[in-house]
C-alpha positions, -999 to +999 in steps of 0.1 A: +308-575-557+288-595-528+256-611-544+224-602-529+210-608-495+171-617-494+172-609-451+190-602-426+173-611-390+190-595-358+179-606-327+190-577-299+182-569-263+177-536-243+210-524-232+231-544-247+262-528-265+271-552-286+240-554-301+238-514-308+273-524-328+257-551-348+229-526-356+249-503-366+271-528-392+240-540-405+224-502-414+257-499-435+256-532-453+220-522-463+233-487-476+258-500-493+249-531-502+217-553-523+196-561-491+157-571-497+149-569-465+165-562-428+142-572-396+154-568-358+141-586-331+141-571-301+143-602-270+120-576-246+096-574-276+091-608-285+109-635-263+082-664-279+098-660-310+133-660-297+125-694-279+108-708-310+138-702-334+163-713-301+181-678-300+195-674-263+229-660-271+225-622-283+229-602-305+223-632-329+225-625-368+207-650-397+217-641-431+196-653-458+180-678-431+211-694-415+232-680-382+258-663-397+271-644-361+266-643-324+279-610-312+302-583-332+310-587-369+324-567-396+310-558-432+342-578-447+329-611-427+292-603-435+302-600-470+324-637-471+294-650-453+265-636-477+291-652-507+288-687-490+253-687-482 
């Protein structure tokens, strides 16, 4: 049973596959899983706030407000993270 998540915060850019991928994992850990909230922010959108938080490598993934992944991850490491964090 993986305890609950309070957020998870992508950060993506246009056109970028990896970061459709990471989208996509994250949809099905908040189906399937106790997520409060999910926020994506996209780079074109909003590079201030990339800056601010130092975010240059994408897609970039916080889980309850630490960086959990850069790039590609699976459900099974979101989960081992989410029980760490």
């Amino acid at each position: 049973m993986m305890k609950p998540i309070h957020e998870i915060l992508v950060f993506v850019e246009p056109e970028c596959v990896s970061c459709e991928r990471v989208l996509n994992t994250v949809k099905v850990i908040k189906l399937n899983f106790e997520v409060d909230q999910l926020v994506v922010i996209n780079r074109a959108a909003d590079p201030e706030y990339c800056r601010r938080l130092g975010v240059i490598i994408f897609p970039a993934t916080f889980i309850n407000g630490q960086l959990a992944f850069y790039g590609d991850f699976s459900v099974e490491e979101a989960q081992r993270f989410a029980q760490k964090v």
